[in-house]
C-alpha positions in Angstrom: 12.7 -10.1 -1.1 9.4 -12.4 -0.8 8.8 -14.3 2.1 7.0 -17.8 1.8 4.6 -18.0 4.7 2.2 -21.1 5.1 -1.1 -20.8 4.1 -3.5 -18.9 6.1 -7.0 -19.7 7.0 -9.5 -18.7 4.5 -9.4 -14.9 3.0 -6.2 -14.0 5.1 -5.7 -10.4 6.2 -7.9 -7.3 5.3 -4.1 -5.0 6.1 -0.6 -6.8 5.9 0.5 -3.7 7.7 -1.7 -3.6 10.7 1.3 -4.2 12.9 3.2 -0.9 12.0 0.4 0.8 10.8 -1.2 0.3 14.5 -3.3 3.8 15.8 -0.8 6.5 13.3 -3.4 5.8 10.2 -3.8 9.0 7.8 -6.8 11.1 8.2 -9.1 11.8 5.2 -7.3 13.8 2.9 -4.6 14.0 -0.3 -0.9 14.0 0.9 2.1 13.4 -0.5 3.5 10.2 0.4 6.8 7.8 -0.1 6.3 3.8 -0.2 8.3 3.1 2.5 7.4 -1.2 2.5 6.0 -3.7 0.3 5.1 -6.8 1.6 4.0 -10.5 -0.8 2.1 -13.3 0.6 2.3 -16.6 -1.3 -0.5 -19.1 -1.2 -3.3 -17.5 0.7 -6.6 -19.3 0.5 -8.9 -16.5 -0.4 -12.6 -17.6 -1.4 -13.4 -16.6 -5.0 -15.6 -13.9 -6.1 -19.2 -14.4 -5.9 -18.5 -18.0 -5.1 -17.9 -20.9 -2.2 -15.4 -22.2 -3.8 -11.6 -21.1 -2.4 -8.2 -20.7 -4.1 -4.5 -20.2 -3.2 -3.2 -16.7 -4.1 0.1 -14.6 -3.9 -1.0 -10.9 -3.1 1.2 -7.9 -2.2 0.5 -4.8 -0.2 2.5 -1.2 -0.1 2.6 1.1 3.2 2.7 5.0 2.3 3.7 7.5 4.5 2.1 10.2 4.2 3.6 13.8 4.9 1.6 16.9 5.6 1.5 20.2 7.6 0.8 17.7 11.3 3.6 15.4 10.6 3.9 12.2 8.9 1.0 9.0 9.2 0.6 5.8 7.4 -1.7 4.1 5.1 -1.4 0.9 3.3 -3.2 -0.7 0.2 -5.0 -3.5 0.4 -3.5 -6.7 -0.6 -3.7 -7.5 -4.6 -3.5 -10.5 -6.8 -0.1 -10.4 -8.1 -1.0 -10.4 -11.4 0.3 -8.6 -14.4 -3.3 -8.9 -16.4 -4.6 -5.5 -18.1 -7.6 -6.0 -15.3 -5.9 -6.5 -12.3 -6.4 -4.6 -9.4 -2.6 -4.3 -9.3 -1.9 -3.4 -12.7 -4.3 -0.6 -12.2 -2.7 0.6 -9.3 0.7 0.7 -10.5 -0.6 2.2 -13.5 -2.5 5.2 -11.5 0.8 5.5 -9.6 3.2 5.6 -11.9 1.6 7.7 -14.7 2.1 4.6 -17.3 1.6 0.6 -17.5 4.0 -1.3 -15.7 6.4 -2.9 -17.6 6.5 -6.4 -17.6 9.1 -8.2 -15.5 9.2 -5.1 -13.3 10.8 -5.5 -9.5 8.5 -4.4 -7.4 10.8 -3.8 -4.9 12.3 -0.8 -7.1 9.1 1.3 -5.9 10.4 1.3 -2.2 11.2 5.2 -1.7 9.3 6.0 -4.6 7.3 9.3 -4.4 2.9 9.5 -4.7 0.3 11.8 -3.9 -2.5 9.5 -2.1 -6.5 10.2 -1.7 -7.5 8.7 1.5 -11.4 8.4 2.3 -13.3 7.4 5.2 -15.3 4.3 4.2 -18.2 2.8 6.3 -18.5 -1.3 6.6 -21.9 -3.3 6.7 -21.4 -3.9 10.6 -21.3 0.1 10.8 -17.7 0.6 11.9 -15.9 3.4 10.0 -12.4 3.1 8.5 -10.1 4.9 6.1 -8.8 3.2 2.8 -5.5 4.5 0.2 -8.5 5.5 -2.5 -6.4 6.8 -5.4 -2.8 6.9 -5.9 -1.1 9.2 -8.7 2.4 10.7 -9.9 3.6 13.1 -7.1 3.5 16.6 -8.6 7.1 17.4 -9.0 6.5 21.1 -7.1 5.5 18.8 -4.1 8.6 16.7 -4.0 9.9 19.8 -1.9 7.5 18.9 0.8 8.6 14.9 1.1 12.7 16.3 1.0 12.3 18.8 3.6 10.2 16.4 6.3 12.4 15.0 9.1 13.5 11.6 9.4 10.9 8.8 10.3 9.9 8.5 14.0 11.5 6.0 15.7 9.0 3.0 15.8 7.5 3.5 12.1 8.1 0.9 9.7 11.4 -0.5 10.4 12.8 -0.7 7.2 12.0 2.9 6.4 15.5 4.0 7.1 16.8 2.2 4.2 14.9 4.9 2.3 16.9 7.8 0.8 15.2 10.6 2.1 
């Protein structure tokens, strides 16, 4: 279900998830991960590319977590334009995760529980700090569903509405 929240200053958040996400961020690596949230943002004022000028926006974000030998950790994406163009930084994402286009008129929400394998890399920002971004997401091999089933349930304290997730 979208939330409408009032616009926020200029450019909004880098991570909609940086409240649950907090210090349990996935290391570099590929893992195989379930969408546990998705979150929308309507009318953000986000500055436009390569420009001063500024413009209202609705984005959405997913939170992964991501399962491997050490446990379970999260990731997010960044937030995308929700836009349905061919271009789109969303399209392409859903795309890559999903093995196909999206089909129009799709529910986003229907992805919540939905298996991936994620690429997460360490990235390094102009100011020097070093961080780790959701690089590539792709169809979960079906061989490595086995690994998502068998992990335990979510610790207490991850994303809240992970234990609406069947699995």
């Amino acid at each position: 279900m979208a939330i409408f929240n009032a616009p926020e200053a200029t450019g909004g958040s880098f991570n909609l998830f940086k409240d649950v996400i907090k210090d349990d961020v996935c290391p570099p690596g590929q893992y195989a991960a379930r969408c546990i949230d998705i979150k929308e943002e309507y009318g953000v004022k986000v500055q436009k590319f390569q420009s001063e000028e500024t413009e209202l926006q609705d984005r959405i974000a997913f939170l992964f977590e991501c399962v491997d030998e050490d446990g379970k950790s999260l990731i997010s994406t960044r937030p995308m334009k929700i836009s349905g163009h061919e271009k789109s930084a969303l399209f392409a994402f859903l795309k890559g995760w999903l093995g196909k286009a999206p089909a129009y008129g799709m529910d986003t929400d229907t992805l919540k529980g939905h298996p991936a394998l994620l690429t997460v890399v360490e990235k390094k920002s102009n100011s020097g700090k070093v961080y780790t971004v959701l690089d590539a997401v792709v169809p979960l091999p079906k061989a490595m569903k086995a690994m998502l089933d068998a992990a335990p349930p979510a610790a207490k304290g991850e994303a809240e509405e992970s234990a609406d997730v069947p699995f």
